[in-house]
SEKEVO-841104 format. One record per residue (C-alpha): y, z, x; residue number from 1. Coordinates in pm, 1 decimal, always signed. Layout:
N
        c2        c3        c1    n
         Y         Z         X  NUM
...
REM end
This chain:
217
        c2        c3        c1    n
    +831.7    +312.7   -1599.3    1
   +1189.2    +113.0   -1494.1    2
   +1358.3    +373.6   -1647.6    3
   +1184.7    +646.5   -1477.2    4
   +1231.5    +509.6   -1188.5    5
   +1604.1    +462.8   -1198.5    6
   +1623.5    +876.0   -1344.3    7
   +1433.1    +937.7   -1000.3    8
   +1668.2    +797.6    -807.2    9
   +1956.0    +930.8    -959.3   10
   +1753.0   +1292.5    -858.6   11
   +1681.9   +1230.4    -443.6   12
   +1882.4   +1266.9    -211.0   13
   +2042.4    +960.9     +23.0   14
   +1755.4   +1112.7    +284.1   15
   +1514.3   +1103.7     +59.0   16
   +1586.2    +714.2     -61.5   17
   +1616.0    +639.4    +341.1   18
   +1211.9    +791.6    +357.0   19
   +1118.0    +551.1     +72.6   20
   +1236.9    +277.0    +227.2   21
   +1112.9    +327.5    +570.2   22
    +806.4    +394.1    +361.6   23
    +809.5     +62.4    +223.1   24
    +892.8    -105.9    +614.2   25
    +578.1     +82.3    +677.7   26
    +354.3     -62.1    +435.4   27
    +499.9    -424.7    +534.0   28
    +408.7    -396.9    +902.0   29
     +60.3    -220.6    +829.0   30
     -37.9    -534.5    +555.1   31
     +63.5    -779.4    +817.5   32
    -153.8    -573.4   +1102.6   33
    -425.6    -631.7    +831.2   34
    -366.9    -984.2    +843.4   35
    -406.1   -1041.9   +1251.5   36
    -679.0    -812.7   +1195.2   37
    -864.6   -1052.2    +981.5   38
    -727.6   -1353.5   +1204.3   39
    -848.0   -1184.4   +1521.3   40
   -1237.1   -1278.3   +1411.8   41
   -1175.6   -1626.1   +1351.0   42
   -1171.7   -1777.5   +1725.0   43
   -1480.2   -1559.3   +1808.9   44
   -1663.6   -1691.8   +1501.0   45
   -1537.8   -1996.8   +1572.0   46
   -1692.4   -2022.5   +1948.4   47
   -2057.7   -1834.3   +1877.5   48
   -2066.3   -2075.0   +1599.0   49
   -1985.6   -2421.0   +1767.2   50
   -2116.7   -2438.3   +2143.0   51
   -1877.6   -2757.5   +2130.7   52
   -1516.5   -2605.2   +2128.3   53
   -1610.7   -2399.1   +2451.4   54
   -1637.5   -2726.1   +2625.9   55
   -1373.2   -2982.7   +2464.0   56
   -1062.8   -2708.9   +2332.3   57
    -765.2   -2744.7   +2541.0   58
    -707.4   -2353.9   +2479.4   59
   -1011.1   -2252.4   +2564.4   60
   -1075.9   -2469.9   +2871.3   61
    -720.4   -2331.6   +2988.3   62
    -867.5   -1969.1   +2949.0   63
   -1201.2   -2031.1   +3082.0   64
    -956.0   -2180.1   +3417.3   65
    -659.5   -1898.7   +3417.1   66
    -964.8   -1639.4   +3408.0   67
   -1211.8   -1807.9   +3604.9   68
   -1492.0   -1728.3   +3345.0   69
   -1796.8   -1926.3   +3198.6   70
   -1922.1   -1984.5   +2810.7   71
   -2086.9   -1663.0   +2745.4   72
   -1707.4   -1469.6   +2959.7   73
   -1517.0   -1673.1   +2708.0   74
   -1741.6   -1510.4   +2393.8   75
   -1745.9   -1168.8   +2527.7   76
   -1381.9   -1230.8   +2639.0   77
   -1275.6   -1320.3   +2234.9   78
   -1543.9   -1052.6   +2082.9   79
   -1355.0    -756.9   +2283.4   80
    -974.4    -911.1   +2183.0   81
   -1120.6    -937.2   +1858.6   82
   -1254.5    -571.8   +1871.8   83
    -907.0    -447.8   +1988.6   84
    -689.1    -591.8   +1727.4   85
    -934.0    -450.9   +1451.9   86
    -878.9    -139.3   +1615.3   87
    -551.2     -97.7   +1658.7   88
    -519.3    -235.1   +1222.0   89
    -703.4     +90.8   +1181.6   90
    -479.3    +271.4   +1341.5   91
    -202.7    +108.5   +1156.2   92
    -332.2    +209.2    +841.7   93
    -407.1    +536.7    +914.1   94
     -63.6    +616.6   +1054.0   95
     +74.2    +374.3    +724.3   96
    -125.7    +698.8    +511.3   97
     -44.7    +979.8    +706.2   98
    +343.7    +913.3    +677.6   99
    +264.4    +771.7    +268.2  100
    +172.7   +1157.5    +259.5  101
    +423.3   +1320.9    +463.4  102
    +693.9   +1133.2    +270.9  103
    +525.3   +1158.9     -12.7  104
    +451.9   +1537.4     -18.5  105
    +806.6   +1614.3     +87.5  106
    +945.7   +1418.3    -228.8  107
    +674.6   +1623.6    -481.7  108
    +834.1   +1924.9    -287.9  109
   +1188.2   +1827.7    -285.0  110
   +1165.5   +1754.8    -750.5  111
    +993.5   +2070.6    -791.1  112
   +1246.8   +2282.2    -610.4  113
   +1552.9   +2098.7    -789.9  114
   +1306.1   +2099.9   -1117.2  115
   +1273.4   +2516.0   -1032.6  116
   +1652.2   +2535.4    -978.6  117
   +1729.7   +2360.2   -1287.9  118
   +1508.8   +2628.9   -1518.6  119
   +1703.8   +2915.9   -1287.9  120
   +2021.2   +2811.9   -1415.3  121
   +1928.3   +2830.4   -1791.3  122
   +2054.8   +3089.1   -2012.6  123
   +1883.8   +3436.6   -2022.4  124
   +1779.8   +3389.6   -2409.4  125
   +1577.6   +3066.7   -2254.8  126
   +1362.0   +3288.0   -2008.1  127
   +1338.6   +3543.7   -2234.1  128
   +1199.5   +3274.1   -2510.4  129
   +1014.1   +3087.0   -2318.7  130
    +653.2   +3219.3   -2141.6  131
    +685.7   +3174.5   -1754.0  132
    +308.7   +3098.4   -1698.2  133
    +383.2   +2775.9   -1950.9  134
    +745.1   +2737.3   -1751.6  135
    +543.0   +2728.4   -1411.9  136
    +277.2   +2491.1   -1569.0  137
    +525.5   +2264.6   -1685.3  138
    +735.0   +2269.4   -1401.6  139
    +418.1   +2135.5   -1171.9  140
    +346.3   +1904.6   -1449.6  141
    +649.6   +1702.3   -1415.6  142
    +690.9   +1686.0   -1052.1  143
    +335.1   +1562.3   -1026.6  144
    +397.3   +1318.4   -1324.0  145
    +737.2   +1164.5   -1110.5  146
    +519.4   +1170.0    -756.5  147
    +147.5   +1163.1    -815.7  148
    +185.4    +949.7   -1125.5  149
    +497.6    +692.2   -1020.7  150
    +628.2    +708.4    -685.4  151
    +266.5    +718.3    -472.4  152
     +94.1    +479.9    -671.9  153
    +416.1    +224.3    -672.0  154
    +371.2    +247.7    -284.0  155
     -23.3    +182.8    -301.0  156
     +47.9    -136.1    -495.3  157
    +338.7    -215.8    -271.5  158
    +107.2    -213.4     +29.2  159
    -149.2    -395.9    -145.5  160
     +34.6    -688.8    -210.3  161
    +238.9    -674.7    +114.3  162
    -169.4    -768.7    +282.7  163
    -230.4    -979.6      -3.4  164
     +63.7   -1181.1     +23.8  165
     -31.1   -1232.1    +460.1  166
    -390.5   -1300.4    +399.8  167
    -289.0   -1546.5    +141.0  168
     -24.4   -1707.3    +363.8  169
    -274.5   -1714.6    +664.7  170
    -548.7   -1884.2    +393.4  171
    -303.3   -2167.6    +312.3  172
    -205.8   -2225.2    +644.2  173
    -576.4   -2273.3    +700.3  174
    -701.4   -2428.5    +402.2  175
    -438.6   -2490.9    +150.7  176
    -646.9   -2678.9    -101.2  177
    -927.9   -2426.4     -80.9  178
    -708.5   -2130.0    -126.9  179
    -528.0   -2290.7    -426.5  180
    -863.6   -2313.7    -626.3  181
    -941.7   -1988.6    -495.1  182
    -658.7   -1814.1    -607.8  183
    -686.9   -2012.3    -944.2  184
   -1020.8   -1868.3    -983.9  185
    -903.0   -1512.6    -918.5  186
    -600.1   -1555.4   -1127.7  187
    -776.3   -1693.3   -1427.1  188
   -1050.9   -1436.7   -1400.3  189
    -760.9   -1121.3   -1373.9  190
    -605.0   -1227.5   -1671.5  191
    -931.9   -1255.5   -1904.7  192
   -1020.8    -889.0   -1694.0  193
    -671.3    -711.3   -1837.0  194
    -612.6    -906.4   -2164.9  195
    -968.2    -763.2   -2280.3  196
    -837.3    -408.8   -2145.2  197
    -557.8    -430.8   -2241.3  198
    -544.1    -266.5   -2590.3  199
    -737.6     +17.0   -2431.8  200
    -510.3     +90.5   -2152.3  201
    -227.0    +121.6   -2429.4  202
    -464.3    +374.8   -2649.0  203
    -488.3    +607.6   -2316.6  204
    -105.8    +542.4   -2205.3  205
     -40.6    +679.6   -2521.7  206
    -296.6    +957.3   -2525.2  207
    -134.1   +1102.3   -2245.5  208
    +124.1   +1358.9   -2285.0  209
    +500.8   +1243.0   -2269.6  210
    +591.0   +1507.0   -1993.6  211
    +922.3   +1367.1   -1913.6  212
   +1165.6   +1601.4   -1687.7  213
   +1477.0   +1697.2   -1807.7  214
   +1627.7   +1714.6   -1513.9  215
   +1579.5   +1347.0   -1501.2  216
   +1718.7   +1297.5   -1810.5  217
REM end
């Protein structure tokens, strides 16, 4: 995959590698959105849960003054901020998949007109051996195999452990001895998951066909 990755970017353009990376900005910002979005519930779970805090925290006793509000202005007050940040993670995400597509798409597009170039600029006897329908077929083939198969799902993980990485953060700022069991647990139970997979995911890497581009070669 490394080395498919580094015959990709010897293919896109300085535009195209400037796309990726705002790409990747993208995905940072929207997993740490998902991380205040998580945070934002905590204070109103916190004060529905504990009829105490509204009436000995500092914070909230300084809101319930700047505001002039009572107990149940103070809940309503942290279930509508709540509300708002959950929101506007939402429409994080869906703006961090709308431009994962737009960039995305225009990459796929981008290969496969350099990929159709590249068979232009063959010798005649090479058209004239080769059937166009397969030519076509291939040609889609290995533009989808360098941007369906690499590029989108390297992104996907990227944003998954940029919002892994913040929840974990916000967990250990919160609980830090709770988390590290936690994330033992997890850890432990991931690597008994893949090492019993493991020989299978090999048998179908291998079952798959090795369309590798020669333009990228």
């Amino acid at each position: 995959m490394y080395d498919q990755i580094i015959k990709i970017n010897k293919v896109i353009s300085l535009k195209e590698k400037r796309k990726l990376i705002y790409l990747a900005f993208v995905k940072f910002i929207s997993g740490f959105t998902d991380m205040i979005g998580v945070a934002s519930i905590v204070p109103f779970l916190a004060v529905v849960s504990n009829d105490e805090l509204l009436q000995s925290n500092k914070y909230i006793l300084d809101i319930k003054s700047y505001f002039n509000i009572d107990d149940d202005g103070i809940i309503l007050l942290f279930a509508i901020f709540s509300i708002l940040l959950i929101v506007f993670n939402q429409i994080i995400r869906i703006a961090s998949l709308l431009f994962e597509n737009h960039t995305t798409h225009n990459l796929w597009l981008s290969i496969t007109t350099k990929l159709f170039k590249f068979y232009l600029k063959r010798p005649y006897t090479f058209h004239i051996a080769t059937n166009s329908n397969q030519l076509l077929e291939k040609l889609s083939i290995q533009a989808n195999s360098s941007v369906a198969g690499l590029i989108t799902p390297l992104f996907q993980i990227l944003g998954n452990v940029f919002t892994f990485t913040f929840l974990v953060i916000l967990l250990l700022i919160a609980d830090p001895k709770v988390t590290l069991i936690l994330l033992s647990i997890i850890g432990l139970f991931y690597l008994i998951f893949f090492s019993k997979l493991k020989k299978k995911l090999l048998f179908m890497e291998n079952m798959v066909p090795n369309f590798q581009p020669k333009l990228l070669n």
